[in-house]
Each structure stands twice: as C-alpha cells, then as structure tokens.
TORKOL-4160 file (C-alpha; in steps of 0.2 Angstrom, whole numbers, padded with zeros to 4 digits, m for minus):
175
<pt num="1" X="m0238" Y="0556" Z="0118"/>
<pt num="2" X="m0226" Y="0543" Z="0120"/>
<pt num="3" X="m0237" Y="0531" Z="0112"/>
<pt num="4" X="m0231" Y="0535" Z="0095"/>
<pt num="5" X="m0213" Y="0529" Z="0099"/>
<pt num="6" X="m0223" Y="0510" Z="0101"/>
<pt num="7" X="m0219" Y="0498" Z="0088"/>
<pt num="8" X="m0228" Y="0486" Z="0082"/>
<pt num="9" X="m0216" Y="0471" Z="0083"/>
<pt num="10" X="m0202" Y="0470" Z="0095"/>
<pt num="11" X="m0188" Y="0457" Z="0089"/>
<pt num="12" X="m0169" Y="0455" Z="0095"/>
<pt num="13" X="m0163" Y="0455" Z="0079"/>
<pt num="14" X="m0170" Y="0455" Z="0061"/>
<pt num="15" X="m0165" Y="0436" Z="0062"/>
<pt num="16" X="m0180" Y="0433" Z="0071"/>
<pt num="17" X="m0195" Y="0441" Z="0060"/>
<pt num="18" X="m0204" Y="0430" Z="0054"/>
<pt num="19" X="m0204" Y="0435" Z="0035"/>
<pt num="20" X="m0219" Y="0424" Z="0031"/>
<pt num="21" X="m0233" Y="0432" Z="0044"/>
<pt num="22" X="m0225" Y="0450" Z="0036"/>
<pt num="23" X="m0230" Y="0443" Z="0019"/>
<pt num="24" X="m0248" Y="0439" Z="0023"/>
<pt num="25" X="m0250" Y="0454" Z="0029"/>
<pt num="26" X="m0250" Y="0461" Z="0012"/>
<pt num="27" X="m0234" Y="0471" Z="0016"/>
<pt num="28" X="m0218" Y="0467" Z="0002"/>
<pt num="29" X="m0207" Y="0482" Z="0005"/>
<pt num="30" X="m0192" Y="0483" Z="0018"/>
<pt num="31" X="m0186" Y="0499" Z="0024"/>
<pt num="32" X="m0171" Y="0498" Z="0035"/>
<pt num="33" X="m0161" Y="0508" Z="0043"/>
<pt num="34" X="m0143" Y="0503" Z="0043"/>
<pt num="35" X="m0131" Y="0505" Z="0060"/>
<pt num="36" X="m0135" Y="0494" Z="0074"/>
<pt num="37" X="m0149" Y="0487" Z="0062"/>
<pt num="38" X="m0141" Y="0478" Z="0051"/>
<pt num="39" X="m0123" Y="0478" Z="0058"/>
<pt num="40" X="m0115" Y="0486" Z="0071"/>
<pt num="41" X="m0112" Y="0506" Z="0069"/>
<pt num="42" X="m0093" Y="0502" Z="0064"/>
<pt num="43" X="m0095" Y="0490" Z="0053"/>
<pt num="44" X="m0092" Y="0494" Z="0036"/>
<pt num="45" X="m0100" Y="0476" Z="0024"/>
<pt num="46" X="m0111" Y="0466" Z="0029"/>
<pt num="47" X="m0109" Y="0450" Z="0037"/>
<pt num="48" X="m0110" Y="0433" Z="0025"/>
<pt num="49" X="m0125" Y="0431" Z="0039"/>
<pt num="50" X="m0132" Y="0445" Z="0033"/>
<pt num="51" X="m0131" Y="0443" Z="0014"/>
<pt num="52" X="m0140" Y="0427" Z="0016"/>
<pt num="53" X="m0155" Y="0435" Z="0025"/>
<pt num="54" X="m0154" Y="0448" Z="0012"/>
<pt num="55" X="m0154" Y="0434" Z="m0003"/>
<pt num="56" X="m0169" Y="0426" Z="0008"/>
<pt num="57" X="m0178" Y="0442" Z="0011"/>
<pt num="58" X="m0177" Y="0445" Z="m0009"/>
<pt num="59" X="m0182" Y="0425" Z="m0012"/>
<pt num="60" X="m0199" Y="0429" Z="m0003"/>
<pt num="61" X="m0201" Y="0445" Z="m0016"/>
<pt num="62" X="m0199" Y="0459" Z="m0006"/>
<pt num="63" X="m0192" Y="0474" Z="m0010"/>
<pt num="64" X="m0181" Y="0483" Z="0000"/>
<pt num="65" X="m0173" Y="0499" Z="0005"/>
<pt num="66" X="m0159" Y="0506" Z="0016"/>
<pt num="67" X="m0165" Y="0524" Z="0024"/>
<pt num="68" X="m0149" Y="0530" Z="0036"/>
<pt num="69" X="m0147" Y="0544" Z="0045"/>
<pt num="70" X="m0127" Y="0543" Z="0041"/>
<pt num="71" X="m0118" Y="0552" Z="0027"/>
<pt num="72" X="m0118" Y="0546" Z="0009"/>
<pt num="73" X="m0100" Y="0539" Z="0007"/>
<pt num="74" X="m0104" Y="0528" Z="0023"/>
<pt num="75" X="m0121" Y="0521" Z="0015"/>
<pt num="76" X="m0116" Y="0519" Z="m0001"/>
<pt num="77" X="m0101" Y="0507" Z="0005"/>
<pt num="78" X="m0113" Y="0497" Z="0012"/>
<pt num="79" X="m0126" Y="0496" Z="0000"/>
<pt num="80" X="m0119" Y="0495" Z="m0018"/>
<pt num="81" X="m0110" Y="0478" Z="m0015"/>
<pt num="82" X="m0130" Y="0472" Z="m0011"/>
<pt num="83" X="m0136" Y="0481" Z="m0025"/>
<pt num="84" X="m0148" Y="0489" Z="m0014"/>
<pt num="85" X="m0156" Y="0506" Z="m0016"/>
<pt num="86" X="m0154" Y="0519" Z="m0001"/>
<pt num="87" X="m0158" Y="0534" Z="0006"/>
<pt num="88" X="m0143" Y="0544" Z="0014"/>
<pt num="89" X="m0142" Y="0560" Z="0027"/>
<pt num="90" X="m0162" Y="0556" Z="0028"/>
<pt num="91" X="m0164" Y="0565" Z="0045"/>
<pt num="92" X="m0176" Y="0553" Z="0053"/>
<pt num="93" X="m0190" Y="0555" Z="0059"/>
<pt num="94" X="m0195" Y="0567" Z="0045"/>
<pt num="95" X="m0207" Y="0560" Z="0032"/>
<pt num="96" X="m0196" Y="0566" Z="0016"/>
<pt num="97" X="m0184" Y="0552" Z="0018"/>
<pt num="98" X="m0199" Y="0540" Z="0020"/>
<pt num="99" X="m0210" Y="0546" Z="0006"/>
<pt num="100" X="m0193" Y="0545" Z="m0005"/>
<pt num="101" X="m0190" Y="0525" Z="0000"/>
<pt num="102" X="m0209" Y="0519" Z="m0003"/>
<pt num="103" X="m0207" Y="0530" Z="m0021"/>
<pt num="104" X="m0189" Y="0520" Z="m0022"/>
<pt num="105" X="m0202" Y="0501" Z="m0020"/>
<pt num="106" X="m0217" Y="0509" Z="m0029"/>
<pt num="107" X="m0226" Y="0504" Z="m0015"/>
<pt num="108" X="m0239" Y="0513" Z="m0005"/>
<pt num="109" X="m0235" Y="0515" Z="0017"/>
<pt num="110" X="m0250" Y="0500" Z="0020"/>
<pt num="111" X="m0236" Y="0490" Z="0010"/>
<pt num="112" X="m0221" Y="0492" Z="0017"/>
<pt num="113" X="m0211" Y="0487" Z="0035"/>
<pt num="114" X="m0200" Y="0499" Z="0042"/>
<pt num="115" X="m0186" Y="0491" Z="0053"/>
<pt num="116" X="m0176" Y="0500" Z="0064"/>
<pt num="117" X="m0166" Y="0500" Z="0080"/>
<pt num="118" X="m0171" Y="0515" Z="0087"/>
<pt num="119" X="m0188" Y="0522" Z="0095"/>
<pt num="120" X="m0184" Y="0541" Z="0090"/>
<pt num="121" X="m0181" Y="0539" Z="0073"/>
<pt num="122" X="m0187" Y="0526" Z="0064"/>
<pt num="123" X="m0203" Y="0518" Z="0073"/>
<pt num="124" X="m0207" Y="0537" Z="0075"/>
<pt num="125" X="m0207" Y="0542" Z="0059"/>
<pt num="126" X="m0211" Y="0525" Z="0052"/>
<pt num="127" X="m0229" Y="0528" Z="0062"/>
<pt num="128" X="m0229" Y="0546" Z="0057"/>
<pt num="129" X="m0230" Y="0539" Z="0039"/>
<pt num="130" X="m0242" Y="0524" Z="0043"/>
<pt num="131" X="m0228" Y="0510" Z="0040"/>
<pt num="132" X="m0228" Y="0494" Z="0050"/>
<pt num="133" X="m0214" Y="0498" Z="0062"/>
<pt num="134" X="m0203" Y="0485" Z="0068"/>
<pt num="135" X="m0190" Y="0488" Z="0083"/>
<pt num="136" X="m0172" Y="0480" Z="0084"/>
<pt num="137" X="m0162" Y="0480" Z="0099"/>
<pt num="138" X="m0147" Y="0488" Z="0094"/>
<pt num="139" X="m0131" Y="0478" Z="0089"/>
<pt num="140" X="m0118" Y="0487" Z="0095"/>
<pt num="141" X="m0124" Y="0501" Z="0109"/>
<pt num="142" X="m0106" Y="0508" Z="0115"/>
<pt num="143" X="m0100" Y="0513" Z="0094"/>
<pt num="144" X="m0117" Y="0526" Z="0095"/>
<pt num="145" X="m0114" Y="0542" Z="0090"/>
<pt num="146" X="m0118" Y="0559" Z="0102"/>
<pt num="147" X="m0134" Y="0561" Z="0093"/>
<pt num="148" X="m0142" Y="0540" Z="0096"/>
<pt num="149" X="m0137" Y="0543" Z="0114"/>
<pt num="150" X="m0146" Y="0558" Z="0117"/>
<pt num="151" X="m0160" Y="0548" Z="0107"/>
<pt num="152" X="m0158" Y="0533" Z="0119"/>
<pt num="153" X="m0158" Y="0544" Z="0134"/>
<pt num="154" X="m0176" Y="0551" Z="0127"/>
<pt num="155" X="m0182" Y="0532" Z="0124"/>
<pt num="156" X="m0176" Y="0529" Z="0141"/>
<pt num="157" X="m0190" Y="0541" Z="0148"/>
<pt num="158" X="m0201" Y="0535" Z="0137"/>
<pt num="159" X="m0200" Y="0515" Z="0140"/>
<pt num="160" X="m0203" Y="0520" Z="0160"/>
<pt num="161" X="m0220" Y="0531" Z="0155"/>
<pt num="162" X="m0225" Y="0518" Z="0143"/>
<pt num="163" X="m0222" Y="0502" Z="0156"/>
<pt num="164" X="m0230" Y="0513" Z="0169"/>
<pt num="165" X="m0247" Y="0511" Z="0159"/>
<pt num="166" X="m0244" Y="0493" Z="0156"/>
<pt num="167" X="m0240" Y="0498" Z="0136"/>
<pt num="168" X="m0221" Y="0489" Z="0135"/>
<pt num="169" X="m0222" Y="0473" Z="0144"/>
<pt num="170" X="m0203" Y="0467" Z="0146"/>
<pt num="171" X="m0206" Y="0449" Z="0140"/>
<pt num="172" X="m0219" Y="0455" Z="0125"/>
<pt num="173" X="m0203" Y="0455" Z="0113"/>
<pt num="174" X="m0205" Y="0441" Z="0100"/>
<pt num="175" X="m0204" Y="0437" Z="0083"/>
C-alpha cells in the first residue's frame, strides 16, 4: 500500500536535479507544486535563486507548470511575475488537477516530471497518473498548514513501514 507514496528520485532541493538525465529520459514537462517546493510556505516571490533556475529550466526547453493545493490569489502572485501557467485549489492527490497541467504542456504523463515536497499529495497523485515523481524535502516545515502536518504525520507512518522492508534507505537521497 504504502509503496505508491515512493518516489522516484529523492533530492534536498530542486537545485540538485539533474535537468539533463531528466531530458534524456524523454521527459520535457515540469509540474511543481509551489509551498516548501519552490519557496518556503510564507514566501510570497520567488527568490533571484529561483528565477534563475527557472530561466535554466526554460533554456533546456522544458515546459513547466505550477499545481498548488493553495487558493487562487496566493498562486497567481507567485506565478504571473514568471509568466508561468498554474493550477490553483487542485486538491492533490486527485488526478483533475494533473490531467489539467499535462493539458496546460500538451504533453502526455510518460513526458512530464512532477516535483513536490510532500509524499501524500504530489508523489501520490503524480504515480496515480504515471508522472515521474520527484520528492523535495520541504523548505520551510514549521509555516505548514494544519492539513500538510496531518499529511506529514501520515508520511511519518509510512517512511517507518517503507524502511522496515528495506524500500527508503536513509542515504538513497541524490540528484
């Protein structure tokens, strides 16, 4: 059961993908969610940091896509200055969000990279739809909302089930 919440790559940060081995994996589409992924959960813009990683991301040719649980006015703050499409109140893990991102790439799920910091929601429903999932630790834990710490406490249970059959090796975490 708990082996759906296992991504496929485990990174500290999105710094340390390596964009390149995504590539020649055929995949070109980025779906991200966007507290504690790509800035911590109170941060309204993104970081010079990030809009560089962004500009690289976009250099390679990927497309890419934020899908976040928060409300609209939230999201949009973020995103517009980017000029990057996004998904609003998506209620991960459910497949609508993700079916409405990969429409928003015009890619098909083979071709597209899901990154997110949180086992419940986004490698869930990321392998739900057959995304390549990606798993973050989260930037800032202690500005997580009621519902990610109920999530966390979930993951919690989970990681000690999935080390307990030799499926999450602690050093395993790489780019």
């Amino acid at each position: 059961m708990f082996e759906r919440l296992l991504p496929q790559m485990r990174v500290n940060t999105i710094y340390d993908i390596n964009l390149h081995a995504l590539k020649e994996q055929g995949i070109i589409g980025i779906i991200t969610d966007l507290d504690n992924t790509l800035v911590g959960a109170r941060e309204p813009l993104a970081t010079p940091e990030l809009v560089k990683w962004l500009d690289d991301v976009r250099d390679l040719g990927f497309k890419v896509v934020i899908v976040s649980n928060n409300h609209e006015s939230r999201v949009s703050k973020f995103a517009k200055p980017l000029d990057i499409p996004f998904v609003h109140a998506a209620r991960k893990p459910a497949n609508r969000p993700f079916v409405r991102a990969l429409d928003t790439l015009g890619l098909p799920a083979e071709k597209a990279a899901v990154i997110g910091d949180q086992m419940m929601t986004d490698v869930l429903g990321g392998r739900r739809m057959g995304l390549f999932t990606i798993l973050v630790k989260p930037i800032a834990p202690k500005d997580e909302g009621i519902m990610t710490r109920f999530n966390r406490m979930i993951e919690k249970i989970a990681l000690s089930r999935l080390r307990k059959k030799g499926l999450w090796p602690e050093e395993e975490r790489h780019s």
